[in-house]
TORLO-442938 format. One record per residue (C-alpha): x, y, z. Coordinates in Angstrom, 2 decimals, padded with zeros to 5 digits. Layout:
N
    east   north      up
       X       Y       Z
...
***
This chain:
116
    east   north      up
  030.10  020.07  092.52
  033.60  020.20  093.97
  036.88  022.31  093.11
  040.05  021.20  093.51
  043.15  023.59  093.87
  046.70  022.07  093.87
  049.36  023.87  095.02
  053.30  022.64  095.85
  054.78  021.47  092.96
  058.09  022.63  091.20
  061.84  021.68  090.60
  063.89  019.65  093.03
  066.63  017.75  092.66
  066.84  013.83  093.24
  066.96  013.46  096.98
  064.91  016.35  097.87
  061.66  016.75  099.24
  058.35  018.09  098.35
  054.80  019.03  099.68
  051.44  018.83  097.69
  048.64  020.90  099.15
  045.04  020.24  097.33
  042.29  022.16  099.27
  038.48  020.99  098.29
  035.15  023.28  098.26
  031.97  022.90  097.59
  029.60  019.99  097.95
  032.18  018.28  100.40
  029.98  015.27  102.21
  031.67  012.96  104.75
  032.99  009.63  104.18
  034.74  010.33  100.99
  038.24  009.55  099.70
  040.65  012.32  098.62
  044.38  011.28  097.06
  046.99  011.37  094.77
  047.23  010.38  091.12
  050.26  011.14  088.84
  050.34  011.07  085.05
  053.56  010.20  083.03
  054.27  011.51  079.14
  052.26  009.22  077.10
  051.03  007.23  080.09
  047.65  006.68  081.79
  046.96  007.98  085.45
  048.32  006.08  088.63
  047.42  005.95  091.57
  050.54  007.70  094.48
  048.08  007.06  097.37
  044.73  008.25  098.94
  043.08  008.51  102.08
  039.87  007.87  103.35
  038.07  010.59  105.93
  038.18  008.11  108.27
  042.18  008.09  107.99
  042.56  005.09  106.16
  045.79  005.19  103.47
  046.81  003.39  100.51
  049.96  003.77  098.66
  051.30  002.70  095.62
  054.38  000.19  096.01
  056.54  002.80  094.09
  056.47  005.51  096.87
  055.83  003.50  100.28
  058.20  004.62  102.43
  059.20  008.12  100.91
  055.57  009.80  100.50
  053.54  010.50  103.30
  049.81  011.67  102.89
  047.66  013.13  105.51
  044.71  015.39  105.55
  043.18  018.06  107.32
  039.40  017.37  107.18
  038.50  020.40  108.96
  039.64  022.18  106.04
  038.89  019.75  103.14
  042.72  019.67  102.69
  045.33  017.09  102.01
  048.67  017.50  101.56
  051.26  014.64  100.06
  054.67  015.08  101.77
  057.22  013.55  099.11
  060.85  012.50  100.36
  063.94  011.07  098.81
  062.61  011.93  095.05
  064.03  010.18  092.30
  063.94  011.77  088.62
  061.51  008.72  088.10
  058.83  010.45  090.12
  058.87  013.31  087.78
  054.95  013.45  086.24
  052.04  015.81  086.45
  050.42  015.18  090.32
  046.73  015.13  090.01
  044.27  015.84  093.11
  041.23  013.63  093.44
  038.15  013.76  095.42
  035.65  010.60  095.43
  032.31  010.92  096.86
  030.20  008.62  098.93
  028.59  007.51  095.87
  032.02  007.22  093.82
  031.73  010.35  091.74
  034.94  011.53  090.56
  036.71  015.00  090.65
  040.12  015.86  089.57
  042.20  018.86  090.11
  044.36  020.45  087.12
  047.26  019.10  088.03
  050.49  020.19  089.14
  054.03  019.26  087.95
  056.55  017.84  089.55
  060.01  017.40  088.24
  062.99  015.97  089.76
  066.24  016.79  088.13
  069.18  014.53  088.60
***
């Protein structure tokens, strides 16, 4: 098993920044994939980006250029710096672990709003 806890969200207004922390424990095995998923009202999951333990990112189109995520693997952490928010941006931030073997695990969520 592996827990999740997100921390960084909040209130900002359009044009400011934020910073996601999700720290992982438990069965934490190498060559996995942690990221970023965010969930509008009414709207299935997307993917923000995600990065591989080998340091290899992927973004979504929507935030290239104004998120940044990085990770820590000494301490099963990854963060998601997020610049120049917009009000679209405002959802409920999801962390996500994959295994080797492509299990899932998701984090509670934390919310992000971005007032304009």
């Amino acid at each position: 098993q592996v827990q999740l806890l997100e921390s960084g969200g909040g209130l900002v207004q359009a044009g400011g920044s934020l910073r996601l922390s999700c720290a992982a424990s438990g069965s934490i095995i190498g060559g996995n994939t942690m990221g970023w998923y965010r969930q509008f009202p009414g709207k299935q999951r997307e993917l923000v980006a995600t990065s591989t333990s080998g340091g290899i990112t992927n973004y979504a189109d929507s935030v290239k250029g104004r998120f940044t995520i990085s990770r820590d693997n000494a301490k099963n952490t990854i963060y998601l710096q997020m610049n120049s928010l917009r009000p679209e941006d405002t959802a409920v931030y999801y962390c996500t672990y994959r295994s080797p073997w492509l299990r899932d695990y998701w984090g509670q969520g934390t919310q992000v709003t971005v007032s304009s």
